[in-house]
C-alpha positions in Angstrom: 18.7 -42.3 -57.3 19.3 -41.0 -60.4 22.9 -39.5 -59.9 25.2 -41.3 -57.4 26.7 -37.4 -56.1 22.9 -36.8 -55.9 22.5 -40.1 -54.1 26.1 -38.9 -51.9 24.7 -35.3 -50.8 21.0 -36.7 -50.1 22.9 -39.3 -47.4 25.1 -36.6 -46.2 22.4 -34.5 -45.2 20.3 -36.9 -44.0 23.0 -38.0 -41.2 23.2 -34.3 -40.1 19.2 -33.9 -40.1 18.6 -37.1 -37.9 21.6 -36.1 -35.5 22.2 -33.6 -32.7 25.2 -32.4 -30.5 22.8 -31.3 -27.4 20.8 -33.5 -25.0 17.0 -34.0 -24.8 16.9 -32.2 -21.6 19.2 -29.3 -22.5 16.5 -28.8 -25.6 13.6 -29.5 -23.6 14.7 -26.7 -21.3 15.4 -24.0 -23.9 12.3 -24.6 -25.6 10.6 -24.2 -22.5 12.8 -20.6 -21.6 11.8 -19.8 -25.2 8.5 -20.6 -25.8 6.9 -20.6 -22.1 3.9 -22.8 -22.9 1.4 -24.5 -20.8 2.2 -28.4 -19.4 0.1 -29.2 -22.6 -0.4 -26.5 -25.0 -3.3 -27.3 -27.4 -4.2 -25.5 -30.6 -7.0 -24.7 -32.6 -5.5 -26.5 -36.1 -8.0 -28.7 -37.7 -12.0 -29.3 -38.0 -14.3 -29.1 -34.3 -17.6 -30.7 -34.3 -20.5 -28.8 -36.5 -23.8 -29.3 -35.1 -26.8 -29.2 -37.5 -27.5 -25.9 -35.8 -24.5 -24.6 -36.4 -24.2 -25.7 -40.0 -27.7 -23.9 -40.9 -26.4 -20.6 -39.0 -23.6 -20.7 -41.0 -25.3 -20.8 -44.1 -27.9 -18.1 -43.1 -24.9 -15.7 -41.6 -23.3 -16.3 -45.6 -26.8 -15.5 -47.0 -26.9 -12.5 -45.2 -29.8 -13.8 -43.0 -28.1 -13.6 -39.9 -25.8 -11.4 -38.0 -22.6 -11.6 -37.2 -23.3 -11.5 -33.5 -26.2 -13.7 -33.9 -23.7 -16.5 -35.8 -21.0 -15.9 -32.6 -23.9 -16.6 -30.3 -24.7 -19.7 -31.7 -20.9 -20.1 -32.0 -20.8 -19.4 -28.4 -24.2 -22.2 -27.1 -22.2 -24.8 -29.0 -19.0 -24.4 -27.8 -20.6 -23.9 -24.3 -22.6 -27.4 -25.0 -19.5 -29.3 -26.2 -17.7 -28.5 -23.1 -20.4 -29.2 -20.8 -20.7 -32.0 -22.5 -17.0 -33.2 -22.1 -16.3 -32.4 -18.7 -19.6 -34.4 -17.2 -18.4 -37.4 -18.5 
């Protein structure tokens, strides 16, 4: 650290950042009040398998080739694949 009341603030608030005055389950229970999610909420963040098919409707809908309800319907067969797929395993 390049200052030592740089160095004194940074440890200050890093004490009050890693602390708390509640318990787990009193948190646990507000979230749950506040947010009302599933028992295990997913989301959509980050990359889902591209089939080859997929890939080359994607590039014809950008072309212009291809509709946009023609790209959701091959959209659709893949995501319809994929989850036939994982729940017969």
């Amino acid at each position: 650290m390049r200052s030592r009341l740089t160095g004194r603030r940074l440890a200050s608030q890093l004490t009050s950042w890693f602390s708390t005055t509640s318990s787990c389950g009193s948190r646990s229970a507000r979230q749950a009040a506040l947010l009302q999610l599933p028992p295990y909420p997913t989301t959509t963040i980050g990359s889902f398998p591209q089939t080859p098919e997929l890939r080359r409707a994607r590039k014809l809908f950008k072309e212009g080739e291809l509709t946009a309800a023609d790209y959701d319907t091959a959209d659709a067969r893949r995501r319809s694949r994929a989850a036939c797929t994982r729940h017969s395993s």
